[in-house]
N, C-alpha and C positions, 0 to 999 in steps of 0.2 A: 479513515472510516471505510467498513469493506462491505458492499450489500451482497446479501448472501442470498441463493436460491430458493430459501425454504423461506423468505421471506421478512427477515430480522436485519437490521444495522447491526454490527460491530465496529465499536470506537477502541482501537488498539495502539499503545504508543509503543514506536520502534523509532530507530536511526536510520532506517533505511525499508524504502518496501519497493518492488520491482516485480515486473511480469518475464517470465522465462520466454525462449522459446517454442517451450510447449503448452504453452497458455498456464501454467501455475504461478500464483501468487506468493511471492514469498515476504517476510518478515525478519530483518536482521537489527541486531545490538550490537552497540563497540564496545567491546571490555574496556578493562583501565590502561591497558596495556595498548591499545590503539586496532586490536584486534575485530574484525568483523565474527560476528556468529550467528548462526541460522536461529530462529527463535518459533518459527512456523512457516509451514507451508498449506496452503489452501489448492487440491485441484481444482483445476479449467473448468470443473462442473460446477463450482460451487458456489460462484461467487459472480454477481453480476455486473456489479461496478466497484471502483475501488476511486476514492478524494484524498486529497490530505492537505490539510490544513495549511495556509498562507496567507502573506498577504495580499488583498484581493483591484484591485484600478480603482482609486479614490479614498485608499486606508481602511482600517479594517479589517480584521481576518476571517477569511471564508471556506468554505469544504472546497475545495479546488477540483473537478474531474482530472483524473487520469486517462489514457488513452486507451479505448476496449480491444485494442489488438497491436500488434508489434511485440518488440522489446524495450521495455524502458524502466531505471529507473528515479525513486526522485528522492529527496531525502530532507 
């Protein structure tokens, strides 16, 4: 789930989501083929926080925070 600047959630499913080093958010899919590919990218402006779904201390799955600065990603 990605919160966006203007004010809105976005719940998006990918394979993989990661912050660059220049603060943009990106969105990837595996093809069948075992290929990663780009599927979106979100600028550093636009986006405030970004979760993704896991499981959370005690069972149960929750929006998980991701880290608002570095590089990381999670999948």
């Amino acid at each position: 789930m990605l919160q966006l600047a203007h004010g809105e959630d976005a719940v998006i499913e990918a394979d993989a989501a990661g912050r660059t080093a220049s603060g943009e958010i990106v969105l990837e899919r595996t093809d069948l083929h075992g290929n990663s590919e780009r599927v979106h990218t979100y600028r550093v402006d636009t986006v405030t926080a970004v979760f993704r779904r896991g499981p959370a201390d005690g069972g149960g799955y929750h929006w998980i925070p991701q880290p608002p600065d570095g590089t990381w990603w999670c999948y």
